[in-house]
VEXMIGU-109666 format. One record per atom (N, C-alpha, C): x, y, z. Coordinates in nm, 3 decimals, always signed. Layout:
       xx       yy       zz
        X        Y        Z
...
END
This chain:
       xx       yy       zz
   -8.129   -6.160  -10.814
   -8.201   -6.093  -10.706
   -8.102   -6.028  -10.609
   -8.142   -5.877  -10.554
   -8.053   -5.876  -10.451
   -8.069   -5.880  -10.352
   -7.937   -5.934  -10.243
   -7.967   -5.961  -10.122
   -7.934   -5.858  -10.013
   -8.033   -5.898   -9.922
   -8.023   -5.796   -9.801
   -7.911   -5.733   -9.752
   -7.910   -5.605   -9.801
   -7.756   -5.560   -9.765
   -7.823   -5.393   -9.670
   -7.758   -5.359   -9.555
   -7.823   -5.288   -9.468
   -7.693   -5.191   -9.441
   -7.702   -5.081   -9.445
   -7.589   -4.953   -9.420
   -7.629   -4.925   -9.303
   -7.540   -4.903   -9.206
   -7.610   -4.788   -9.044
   -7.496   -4.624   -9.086
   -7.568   -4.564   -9.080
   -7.462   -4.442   -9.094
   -7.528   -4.411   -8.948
   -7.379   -4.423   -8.872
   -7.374   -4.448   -8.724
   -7.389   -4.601   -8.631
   -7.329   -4.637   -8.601
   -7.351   -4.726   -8.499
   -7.366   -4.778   -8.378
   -7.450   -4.683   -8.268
   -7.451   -4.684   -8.199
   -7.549   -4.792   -8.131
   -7.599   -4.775   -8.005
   -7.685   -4.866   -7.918
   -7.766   -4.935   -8.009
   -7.849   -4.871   -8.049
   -7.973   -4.947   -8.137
   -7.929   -4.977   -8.256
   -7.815   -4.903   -8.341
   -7.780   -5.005   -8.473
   -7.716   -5.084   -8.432
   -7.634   -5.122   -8.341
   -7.600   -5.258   -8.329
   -7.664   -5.341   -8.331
   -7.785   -5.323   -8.209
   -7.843   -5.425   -8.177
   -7.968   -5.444   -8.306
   -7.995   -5.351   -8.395
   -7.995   -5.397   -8.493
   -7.923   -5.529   -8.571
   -7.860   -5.479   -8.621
   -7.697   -5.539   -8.697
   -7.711   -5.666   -8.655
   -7.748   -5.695   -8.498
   -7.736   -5.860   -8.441
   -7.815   -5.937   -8.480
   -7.940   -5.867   -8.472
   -8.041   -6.001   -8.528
   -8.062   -5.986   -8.694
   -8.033   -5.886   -8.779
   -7.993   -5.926   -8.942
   -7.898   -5.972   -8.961
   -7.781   -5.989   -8.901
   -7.654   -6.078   -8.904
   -7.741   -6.233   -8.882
   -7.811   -6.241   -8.764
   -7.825   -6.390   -8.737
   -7.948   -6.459   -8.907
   -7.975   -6.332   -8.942
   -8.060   -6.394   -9.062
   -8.045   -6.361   -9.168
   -7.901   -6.396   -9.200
   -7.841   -6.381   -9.318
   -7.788   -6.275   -9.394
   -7.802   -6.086   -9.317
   -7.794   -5.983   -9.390
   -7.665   -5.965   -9.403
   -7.646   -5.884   -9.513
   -7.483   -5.810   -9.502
   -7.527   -5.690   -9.452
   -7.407   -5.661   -9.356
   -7.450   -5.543   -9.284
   -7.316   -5.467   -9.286
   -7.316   -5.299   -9.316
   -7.188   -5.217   -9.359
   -7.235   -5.097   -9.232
   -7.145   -5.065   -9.185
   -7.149   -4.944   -9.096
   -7.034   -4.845   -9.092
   -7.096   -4.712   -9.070
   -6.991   -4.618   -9.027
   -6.885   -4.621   -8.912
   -6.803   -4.545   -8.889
   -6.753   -4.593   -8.762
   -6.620   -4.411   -8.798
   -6.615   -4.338   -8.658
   -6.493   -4.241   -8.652
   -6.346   -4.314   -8.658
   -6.357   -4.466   -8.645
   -6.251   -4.577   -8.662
   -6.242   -4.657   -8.698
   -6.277   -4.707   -8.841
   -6.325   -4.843   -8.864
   -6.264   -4.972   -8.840
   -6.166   -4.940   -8.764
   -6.054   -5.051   -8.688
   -6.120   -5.121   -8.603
   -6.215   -5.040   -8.564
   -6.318   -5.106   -8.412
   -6.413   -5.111   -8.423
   -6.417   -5.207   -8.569
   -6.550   -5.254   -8.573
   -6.554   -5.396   -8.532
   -6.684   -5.407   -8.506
   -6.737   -5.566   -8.483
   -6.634   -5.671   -8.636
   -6.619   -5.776   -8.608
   -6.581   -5.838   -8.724
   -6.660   -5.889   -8.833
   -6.832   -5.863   -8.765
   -6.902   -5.905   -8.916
   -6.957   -5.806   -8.979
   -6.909   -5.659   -8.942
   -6.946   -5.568   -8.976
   -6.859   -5.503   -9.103
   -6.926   -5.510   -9.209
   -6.784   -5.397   -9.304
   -6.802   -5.246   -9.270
   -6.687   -5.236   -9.167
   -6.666   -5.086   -9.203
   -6.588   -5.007   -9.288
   -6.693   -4.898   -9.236
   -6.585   -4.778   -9.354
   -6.629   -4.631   -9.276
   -6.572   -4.489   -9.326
   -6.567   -4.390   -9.262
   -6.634   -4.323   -9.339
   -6.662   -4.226   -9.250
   -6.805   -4.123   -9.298
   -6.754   -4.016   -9.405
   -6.800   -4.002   -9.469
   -6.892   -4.057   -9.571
   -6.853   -4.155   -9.651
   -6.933   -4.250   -9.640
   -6.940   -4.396   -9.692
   -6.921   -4.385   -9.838
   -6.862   -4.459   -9.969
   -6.857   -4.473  -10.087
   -7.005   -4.526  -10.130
   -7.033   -4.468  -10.211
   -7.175   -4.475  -10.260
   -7.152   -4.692  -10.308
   -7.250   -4.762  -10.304
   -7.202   -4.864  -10.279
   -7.373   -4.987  -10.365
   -7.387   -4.973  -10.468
   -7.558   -5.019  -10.537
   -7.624   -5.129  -10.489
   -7.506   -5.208  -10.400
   -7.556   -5.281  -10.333
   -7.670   -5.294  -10.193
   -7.636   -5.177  -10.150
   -7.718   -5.174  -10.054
   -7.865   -5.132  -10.097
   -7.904   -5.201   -9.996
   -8.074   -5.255   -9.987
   -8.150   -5.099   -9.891
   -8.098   -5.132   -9.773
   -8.195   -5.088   -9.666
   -8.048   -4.947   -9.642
   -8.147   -4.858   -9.563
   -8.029   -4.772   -9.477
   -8.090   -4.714   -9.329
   -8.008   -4.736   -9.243
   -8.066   -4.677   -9.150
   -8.007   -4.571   -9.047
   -8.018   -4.464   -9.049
   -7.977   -4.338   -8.999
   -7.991   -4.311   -8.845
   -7.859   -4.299   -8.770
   -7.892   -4.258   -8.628
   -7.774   -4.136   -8.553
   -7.733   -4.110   -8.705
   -7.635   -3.947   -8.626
   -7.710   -3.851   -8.607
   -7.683   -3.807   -8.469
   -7.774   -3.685   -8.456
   -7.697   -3.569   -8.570
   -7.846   -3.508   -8.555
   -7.830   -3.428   -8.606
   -7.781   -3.273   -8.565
   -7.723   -3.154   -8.631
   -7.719   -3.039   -8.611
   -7.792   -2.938   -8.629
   -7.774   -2.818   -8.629
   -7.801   -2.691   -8.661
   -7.894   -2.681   -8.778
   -7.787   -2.718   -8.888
   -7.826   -2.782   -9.040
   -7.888   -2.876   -9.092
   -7.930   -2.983   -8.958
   -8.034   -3.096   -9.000
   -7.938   -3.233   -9.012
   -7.914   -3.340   -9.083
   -7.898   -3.433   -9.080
   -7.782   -3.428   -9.226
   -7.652   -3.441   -9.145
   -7.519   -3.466   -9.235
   -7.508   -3.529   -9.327
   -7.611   -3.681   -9.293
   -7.560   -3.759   -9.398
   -7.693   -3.778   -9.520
   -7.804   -3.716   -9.502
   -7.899   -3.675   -9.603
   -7.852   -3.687   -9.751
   -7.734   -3.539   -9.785
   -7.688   -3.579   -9.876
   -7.618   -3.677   -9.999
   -7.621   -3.798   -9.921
   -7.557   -3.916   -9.980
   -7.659   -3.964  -10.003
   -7.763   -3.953   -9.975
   -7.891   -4.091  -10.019
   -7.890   -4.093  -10.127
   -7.891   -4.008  -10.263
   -7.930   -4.013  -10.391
   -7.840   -4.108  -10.437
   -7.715   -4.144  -10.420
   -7.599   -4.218  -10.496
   -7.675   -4.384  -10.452
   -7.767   -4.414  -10.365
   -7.741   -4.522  -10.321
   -7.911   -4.566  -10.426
   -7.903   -4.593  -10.551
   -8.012   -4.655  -10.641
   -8.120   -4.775  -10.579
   -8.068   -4.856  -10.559
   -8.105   -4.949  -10.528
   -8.201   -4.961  -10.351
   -8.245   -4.844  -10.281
   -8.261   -4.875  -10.164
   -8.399   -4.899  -10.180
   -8.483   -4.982  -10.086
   -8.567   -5.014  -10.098
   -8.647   -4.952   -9.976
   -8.574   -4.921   -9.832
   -8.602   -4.879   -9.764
   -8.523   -4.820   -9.668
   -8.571   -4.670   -9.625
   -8.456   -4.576   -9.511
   -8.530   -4.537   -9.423
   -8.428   -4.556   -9.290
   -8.497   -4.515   -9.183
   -8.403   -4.423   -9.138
   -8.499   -4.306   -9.027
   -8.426   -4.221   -8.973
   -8.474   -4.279   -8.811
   -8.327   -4.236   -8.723
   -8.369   -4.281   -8.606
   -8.423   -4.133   -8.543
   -8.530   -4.046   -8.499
   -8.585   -3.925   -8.453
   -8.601   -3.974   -8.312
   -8.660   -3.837   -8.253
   -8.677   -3.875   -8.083
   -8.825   -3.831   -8.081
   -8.830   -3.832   -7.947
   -8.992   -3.761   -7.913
   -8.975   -3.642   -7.879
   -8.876   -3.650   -7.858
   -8.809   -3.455   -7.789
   -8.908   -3.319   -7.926
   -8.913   -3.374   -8.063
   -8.995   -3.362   -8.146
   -9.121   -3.274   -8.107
   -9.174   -3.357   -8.040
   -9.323   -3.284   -7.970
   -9.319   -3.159   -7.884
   -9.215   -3.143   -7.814
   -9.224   -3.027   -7.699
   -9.294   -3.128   -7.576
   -9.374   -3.026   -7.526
   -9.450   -3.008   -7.398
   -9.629   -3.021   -7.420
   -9.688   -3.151   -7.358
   -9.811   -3.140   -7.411
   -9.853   -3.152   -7.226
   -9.806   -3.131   -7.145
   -9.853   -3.098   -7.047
   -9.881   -3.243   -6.985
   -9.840   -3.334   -7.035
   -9.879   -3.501   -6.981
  -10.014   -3.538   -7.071
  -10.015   -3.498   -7.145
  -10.140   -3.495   -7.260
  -10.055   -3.618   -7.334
  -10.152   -3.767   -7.391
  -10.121   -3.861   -7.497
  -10.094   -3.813   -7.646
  -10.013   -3.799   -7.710
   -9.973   -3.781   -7.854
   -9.968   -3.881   -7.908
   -9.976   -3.851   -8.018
   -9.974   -3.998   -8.132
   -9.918   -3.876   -8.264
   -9.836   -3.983   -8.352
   -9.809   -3.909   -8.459
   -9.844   -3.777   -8.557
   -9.979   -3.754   -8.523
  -10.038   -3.625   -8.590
  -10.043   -3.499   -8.509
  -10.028   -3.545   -8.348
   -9.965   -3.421   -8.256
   -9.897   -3.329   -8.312
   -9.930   -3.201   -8.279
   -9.838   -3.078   -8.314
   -9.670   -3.058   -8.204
   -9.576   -3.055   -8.341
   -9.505   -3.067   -8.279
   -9.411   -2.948   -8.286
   -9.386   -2.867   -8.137
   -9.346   -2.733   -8.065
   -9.218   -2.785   -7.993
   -9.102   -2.841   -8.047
   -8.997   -2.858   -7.936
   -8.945   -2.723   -7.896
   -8.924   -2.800   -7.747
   -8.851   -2.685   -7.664
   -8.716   -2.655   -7.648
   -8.616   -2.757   -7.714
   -8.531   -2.780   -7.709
   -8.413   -2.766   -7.823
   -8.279   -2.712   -7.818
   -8.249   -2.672   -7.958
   -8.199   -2.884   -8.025
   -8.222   -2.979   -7.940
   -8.179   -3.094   -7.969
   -8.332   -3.103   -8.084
   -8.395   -3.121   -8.008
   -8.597   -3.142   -8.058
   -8.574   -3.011   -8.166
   -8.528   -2.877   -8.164
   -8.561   -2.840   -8.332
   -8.470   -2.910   -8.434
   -8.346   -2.942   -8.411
   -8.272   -3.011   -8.491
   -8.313   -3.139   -8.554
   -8.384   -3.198   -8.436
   -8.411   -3.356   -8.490
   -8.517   -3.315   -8.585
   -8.668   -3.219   -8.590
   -8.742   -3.216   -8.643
   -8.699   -3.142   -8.777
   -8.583   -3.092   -8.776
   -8.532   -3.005   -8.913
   -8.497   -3.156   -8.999
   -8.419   -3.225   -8.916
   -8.388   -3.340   -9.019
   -8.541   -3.452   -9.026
   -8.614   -3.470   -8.950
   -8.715   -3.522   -9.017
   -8.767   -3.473   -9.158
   -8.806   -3.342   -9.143
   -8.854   -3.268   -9.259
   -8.757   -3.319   -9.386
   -8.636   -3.303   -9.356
   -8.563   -3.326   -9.465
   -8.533   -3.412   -9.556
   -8.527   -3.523   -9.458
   -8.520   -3.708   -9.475
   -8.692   -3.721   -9.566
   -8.776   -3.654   -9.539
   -8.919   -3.681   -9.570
   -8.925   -3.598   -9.746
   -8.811   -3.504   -9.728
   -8.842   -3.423   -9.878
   -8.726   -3.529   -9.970
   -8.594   -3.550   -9.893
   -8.503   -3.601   -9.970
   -8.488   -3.728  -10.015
   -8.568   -3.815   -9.976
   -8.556   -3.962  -10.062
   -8.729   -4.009  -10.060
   -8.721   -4.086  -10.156
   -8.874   -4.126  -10.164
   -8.912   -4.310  -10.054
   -8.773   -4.343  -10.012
   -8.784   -4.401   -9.928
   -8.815   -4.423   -9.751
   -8.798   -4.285   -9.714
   -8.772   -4.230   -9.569
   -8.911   -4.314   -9.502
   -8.861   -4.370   -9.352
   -8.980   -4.363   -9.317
   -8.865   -4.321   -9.130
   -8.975   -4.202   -9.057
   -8.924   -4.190   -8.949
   -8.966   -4.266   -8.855
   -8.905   -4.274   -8.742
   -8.900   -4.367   -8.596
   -8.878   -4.289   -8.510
   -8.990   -4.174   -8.430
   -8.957   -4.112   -8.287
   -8.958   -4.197   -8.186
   -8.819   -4.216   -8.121
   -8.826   -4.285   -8.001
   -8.846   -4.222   -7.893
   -8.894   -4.321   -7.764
   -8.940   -4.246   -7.632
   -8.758   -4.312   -7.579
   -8.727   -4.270   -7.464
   -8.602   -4.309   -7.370
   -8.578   -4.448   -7.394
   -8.460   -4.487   -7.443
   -8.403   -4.607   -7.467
   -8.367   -4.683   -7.370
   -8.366   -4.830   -7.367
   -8.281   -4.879   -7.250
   -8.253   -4.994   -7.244
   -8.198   -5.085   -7.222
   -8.208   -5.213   -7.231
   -8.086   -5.306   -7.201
   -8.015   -5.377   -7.211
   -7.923   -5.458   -7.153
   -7.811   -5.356   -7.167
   -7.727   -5.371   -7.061
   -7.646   -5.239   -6.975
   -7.619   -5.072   -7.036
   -7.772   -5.034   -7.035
   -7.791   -4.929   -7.057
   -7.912   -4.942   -6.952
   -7.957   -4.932   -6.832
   -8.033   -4.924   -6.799
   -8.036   -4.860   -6.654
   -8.152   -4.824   -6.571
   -8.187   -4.794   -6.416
   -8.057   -4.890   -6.310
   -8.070   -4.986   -6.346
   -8.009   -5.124   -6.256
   -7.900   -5.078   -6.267
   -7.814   -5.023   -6.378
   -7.613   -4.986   -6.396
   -7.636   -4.892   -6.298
   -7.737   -4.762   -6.353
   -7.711   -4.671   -6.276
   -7.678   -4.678   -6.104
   -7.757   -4.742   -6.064
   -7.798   -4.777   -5.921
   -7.659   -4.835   -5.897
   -7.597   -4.981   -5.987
   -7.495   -5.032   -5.936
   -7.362   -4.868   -5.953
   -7.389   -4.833   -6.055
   -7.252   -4.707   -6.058
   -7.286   -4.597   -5.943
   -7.373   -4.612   -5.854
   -7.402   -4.505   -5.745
   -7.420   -4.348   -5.816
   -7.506   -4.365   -5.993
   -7.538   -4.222   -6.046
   -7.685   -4.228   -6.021
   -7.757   -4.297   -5.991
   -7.899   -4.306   -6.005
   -7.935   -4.151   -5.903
   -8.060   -4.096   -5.957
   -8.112   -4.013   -5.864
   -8.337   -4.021   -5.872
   -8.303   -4.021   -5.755
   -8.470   -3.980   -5.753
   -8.516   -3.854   -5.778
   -8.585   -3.829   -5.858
   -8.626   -3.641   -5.899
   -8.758   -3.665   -5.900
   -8.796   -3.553   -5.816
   -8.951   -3.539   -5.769
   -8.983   -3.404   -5.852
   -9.033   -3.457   -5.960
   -9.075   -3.317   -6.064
   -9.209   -3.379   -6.078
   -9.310   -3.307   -6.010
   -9.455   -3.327   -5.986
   -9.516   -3.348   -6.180
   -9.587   -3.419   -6.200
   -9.648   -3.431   -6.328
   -9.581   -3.422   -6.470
   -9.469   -3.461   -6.427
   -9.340   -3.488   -6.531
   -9.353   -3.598   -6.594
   -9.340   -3.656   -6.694
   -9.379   -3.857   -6.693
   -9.313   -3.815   -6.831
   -9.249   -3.939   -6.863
   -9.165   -3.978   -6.954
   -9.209   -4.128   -7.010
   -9.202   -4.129   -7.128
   -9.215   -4.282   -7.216
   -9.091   -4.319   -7.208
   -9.084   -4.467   -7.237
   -8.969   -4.540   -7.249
   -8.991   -4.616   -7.397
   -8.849   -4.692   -7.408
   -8.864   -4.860   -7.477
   -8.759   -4.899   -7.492
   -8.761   -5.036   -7.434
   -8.671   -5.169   -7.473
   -8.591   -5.164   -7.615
   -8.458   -5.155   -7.610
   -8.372   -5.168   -7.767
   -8.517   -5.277   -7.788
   -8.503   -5.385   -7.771
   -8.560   -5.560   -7.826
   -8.649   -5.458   -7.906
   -8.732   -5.405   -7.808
   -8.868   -5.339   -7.921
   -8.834   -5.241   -8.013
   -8.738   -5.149   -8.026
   -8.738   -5.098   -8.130
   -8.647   -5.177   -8.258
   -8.591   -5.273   -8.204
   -8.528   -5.375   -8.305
   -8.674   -5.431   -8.414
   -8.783   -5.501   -8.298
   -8.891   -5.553   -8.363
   -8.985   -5.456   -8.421
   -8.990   -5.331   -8.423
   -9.027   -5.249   -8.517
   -8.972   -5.190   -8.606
   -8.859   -5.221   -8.611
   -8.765   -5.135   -8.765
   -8.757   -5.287   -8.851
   -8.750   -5.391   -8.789
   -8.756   -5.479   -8.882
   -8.894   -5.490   -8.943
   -8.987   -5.525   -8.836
   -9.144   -5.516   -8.858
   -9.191   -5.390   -9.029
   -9.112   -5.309   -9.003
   -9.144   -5.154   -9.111
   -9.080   -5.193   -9.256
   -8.899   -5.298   -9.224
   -8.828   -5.354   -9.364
   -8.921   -5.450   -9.434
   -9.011   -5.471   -9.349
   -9.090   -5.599   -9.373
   -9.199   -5.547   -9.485
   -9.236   -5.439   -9.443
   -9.348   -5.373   -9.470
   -9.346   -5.228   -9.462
   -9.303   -5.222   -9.604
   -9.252   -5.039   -9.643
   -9.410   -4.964   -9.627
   -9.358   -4.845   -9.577
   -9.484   -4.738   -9.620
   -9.402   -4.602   -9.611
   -9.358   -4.550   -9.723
   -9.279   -4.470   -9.727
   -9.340   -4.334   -9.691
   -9.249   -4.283   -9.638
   -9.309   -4.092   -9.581
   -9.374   -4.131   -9.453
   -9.378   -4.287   -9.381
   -9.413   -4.277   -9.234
   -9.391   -4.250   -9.150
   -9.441   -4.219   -9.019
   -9.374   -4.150   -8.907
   -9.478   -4.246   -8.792
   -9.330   -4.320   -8.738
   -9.430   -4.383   -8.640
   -9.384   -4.348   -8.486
   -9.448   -4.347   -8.369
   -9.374   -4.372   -8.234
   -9.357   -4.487   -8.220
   -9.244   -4.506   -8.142
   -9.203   -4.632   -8.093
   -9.182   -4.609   -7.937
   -9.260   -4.653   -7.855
   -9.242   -4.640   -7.746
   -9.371   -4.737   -7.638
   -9.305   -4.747   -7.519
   -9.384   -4.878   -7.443
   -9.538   -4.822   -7.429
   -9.601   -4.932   -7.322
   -9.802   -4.887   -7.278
   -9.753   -4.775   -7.217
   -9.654   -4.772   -7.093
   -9.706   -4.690   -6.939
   -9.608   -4.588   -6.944
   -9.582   -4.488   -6.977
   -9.541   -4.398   -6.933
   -9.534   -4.317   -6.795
   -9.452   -4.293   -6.708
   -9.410   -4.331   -6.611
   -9.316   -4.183   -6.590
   -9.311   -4.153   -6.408
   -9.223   -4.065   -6.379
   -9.068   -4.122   -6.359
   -8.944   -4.044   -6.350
   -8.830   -4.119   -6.387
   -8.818   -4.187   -6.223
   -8.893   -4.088   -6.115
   -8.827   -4.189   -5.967
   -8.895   -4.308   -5.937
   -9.023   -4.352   -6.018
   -9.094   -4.457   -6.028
   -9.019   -4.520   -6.032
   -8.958   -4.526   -6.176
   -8.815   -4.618   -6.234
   -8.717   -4.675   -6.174
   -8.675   -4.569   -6.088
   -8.494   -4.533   -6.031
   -8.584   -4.708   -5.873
   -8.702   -4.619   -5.835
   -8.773   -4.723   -5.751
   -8.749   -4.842   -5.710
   -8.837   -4.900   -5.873
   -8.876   -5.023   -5.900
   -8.697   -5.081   -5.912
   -8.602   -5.043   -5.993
   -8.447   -5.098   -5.986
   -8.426   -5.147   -5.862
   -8.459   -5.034   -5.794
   -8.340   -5.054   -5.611
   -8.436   -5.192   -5.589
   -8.561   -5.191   -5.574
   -8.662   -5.288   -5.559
   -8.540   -5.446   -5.608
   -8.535   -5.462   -5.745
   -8.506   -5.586   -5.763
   -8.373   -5.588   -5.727
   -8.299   -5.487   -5.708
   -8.195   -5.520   -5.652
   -8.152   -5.558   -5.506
   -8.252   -5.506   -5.423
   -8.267   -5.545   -5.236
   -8.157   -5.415   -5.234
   -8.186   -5.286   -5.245
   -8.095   -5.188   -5.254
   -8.209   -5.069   -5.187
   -8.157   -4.951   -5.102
   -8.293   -4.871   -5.087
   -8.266   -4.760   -5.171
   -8.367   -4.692   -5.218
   -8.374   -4.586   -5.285
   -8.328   -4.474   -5.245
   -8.228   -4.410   -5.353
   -8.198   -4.298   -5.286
   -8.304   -4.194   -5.279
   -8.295   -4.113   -5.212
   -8.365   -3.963   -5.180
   -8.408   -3.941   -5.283
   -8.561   -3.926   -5.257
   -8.645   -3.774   -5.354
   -8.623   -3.662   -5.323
   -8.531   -3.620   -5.435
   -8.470   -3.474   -5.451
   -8.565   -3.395   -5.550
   -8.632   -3.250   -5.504
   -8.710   -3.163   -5.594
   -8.605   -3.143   -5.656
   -8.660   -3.126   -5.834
   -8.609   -3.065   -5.955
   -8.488   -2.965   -5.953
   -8.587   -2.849   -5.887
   -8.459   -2.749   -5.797
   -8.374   -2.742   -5.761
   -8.347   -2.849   -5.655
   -8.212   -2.886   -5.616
   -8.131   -3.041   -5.632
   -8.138   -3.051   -5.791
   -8.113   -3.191   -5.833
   -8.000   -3.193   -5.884
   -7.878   -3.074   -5.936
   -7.852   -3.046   -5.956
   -7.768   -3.107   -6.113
   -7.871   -3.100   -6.203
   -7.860   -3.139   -6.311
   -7.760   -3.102   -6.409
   -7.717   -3.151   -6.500
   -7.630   -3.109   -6.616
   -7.748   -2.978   -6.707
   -7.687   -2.920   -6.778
   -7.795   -2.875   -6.852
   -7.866   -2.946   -6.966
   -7.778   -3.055   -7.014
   -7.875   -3.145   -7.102
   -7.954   -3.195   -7.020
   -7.911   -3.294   -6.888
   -8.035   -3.359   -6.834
   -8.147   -3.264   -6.823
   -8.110   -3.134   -6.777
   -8.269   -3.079   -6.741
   -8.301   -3.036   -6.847
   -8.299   -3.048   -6.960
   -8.375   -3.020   -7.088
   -8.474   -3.133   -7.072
   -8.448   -3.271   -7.050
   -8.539   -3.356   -7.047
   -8.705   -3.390   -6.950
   -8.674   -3.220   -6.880
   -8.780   -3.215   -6.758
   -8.847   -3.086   -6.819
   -8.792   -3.050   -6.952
   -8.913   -2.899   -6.969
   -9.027   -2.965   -7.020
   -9.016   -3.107   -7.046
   -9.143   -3.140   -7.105
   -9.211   -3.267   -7.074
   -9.311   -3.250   -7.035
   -9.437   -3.384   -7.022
   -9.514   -3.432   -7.139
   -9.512   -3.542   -7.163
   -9.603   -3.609   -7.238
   -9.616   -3.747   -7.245
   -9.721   -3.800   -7.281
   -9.737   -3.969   -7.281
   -9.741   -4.013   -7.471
   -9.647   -4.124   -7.472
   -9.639   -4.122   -7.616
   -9.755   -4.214   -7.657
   -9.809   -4.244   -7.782
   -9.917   -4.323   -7.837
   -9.822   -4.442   -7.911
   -9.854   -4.544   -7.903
   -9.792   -4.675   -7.928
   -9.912   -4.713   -8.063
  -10.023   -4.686   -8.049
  -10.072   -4.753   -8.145
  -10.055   -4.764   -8.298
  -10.007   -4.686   -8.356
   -9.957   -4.698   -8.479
   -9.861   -4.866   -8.522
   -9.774   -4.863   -8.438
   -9.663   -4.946   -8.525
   -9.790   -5.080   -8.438
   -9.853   -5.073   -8.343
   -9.914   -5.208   -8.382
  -10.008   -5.230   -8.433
  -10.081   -5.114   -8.474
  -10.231   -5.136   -8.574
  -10.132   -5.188   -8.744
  -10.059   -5.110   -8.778
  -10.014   -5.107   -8.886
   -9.882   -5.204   -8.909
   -9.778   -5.209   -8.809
   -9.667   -5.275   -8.855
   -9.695   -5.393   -8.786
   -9.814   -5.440   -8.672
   -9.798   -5.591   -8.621
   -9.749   -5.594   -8.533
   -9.650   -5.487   -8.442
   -9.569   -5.544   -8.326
   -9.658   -5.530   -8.214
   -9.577   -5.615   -8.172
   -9.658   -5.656   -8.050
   -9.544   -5.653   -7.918
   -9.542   -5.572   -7.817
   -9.402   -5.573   -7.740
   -9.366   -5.673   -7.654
   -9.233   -5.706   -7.655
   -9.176   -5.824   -7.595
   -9.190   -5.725   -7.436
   -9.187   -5.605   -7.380
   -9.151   -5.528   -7.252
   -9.261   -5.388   -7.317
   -9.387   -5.498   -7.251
   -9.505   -5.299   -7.245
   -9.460   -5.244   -7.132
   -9.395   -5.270   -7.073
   -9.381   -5.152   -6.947
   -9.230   -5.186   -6.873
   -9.194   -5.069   -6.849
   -9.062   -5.031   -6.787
   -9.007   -5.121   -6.688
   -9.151   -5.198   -6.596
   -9.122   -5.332   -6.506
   -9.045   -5.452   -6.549
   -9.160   -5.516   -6.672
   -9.104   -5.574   -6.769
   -8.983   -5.586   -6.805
   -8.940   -5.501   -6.917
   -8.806   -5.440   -6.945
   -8.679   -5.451   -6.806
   -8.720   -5.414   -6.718
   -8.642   -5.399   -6.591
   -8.633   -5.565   -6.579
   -8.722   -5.597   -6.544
   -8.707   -5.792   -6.513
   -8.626   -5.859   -6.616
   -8.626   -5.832   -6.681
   -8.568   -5.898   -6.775
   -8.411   -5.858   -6.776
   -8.374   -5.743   -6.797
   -8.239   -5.722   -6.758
   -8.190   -5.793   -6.620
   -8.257   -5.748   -6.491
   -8.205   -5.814   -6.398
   -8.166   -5.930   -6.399
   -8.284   -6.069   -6.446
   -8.275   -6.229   -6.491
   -8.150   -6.230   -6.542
   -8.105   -6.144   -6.643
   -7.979   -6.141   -6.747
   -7.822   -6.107   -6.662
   -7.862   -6.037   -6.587
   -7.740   -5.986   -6.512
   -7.718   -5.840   -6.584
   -7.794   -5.763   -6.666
   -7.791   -5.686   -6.739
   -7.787   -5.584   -6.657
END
């Protein structure tokens, strides 16, 4: 029989924290790395592009993508044995639904040349292996990636962009839905992963200063916020994401439905 053997081509935030809890339950876990010197020690690394390798089981994909769609596409065929691949996608996917709820069958118009790229490599991942299943995430966050660093690093800002609202989710939860999906293949799926409440970002920046006994900085209009140009890509578009899929179908159930949640919990942690 073979055993759980899991590739990340990429290792960033969420494949790690992947990687942690299939490490604690027995997986072999292999990752990419621009250095494979600095990898974790229970990690086998190796450099991109990985040696085709029959052992592996699962794969899970989180390099963004380019122009051209998704770099490492091409390697899936060498790997026989997979039983299941995931791509990590965003919601950026959708465009602009005006603060309108989407769920997976939403038409998706990105505005963004990040959101056409990601959706070029969805398409692709969906034609190129018979295993693919996608994962659009809403804004990531979770132990020191979160509102609370910002605030302590003095980058936090309040932005008053009237009817703007953004989804979130907890790494924990998208950990418990990519495992939840290894558990239970349905190949060519496309699920959201993202919390109940979708939320404006100075709500957020808010509720932090809140648990910290810190006051909020200034609500600054959009206008004069003076953004990077990636950040303000993230304000051409409104929408509320639909959660119900991965729990009608995959069972999860979230450890952090809402951004409060999620927030409490880091704080308790020192996170």
């Amino acid at each position: 029989m073979i055993s759980n053997h899991l590739l990340c081509l990429g290792f960033g935030y969420t494949a790690q924290a992947l990687a942690r809890a299939l490490l604690a339950e027995g997986w072999r876990i292999s990752a990419t790395f621009r250095d494979p010197r600095k990898a974790p020690t229970a990690i086998e690394a190796t450099a991109f592009p990985p040696p085709a390798d029959a052992s592996v089981t699962h794969i899970l994909c989180s390099i963004p993508p380019d122009a051209n769609g998704d770099p490492a596409l091409p390697l899936l065929p060498a790997y026989k044995n997979l039983r299941w691949a995931g791509y990590l996608s965003a919601t950026s996917v959708y465009g602009d639904h005006a603060g309108a709820w989407v769920d997976e069958e939403a038409i998706c118009a990105p505005t963004s040349a990040r959101g056409h790229n990601r959706l070029k490599a969805e398409q692709q991942w969906q034609a190129g292996t018979p295993a693919a299943h996608i994962f659009r995430l809403a804004g990531i966050y979770g132990p020191g990636r979160n509102a609370l660093q910002d605030i302590r690093a003095h980058t936090a800002k309040r932005i008053d962009a009237p009817g703007v609202l953004f989804s979130r989710i907890h790494v924990a939860d998208i950990v418990a839905t990519l495992q939840a999906s290894m558990r239970q293949p349905a190949p060519g799926r496309i699920y959201n992963v993202a919390d109940d409440e979708p939320a404006a970002s100075h709500e957020v920046v808010s509720y932090a200063c809140t648990l910290l006994g810190v006051a909020p900085p200034p609500l600054v209009p959009l206008a004069r916020a003076h953004l990077s140009p990636m950040a303000a890509e993230f304000y051409r578009d409104s929408k509320r994401i639909g959660n119900e899929r991965i729990k009608s179908e995959l069972g999860v159930s979230l450890r952090y439905p809402t951004y409060r949640d999620g927030l409490n919990a880091c704080h308790a942690d020192g996170d």
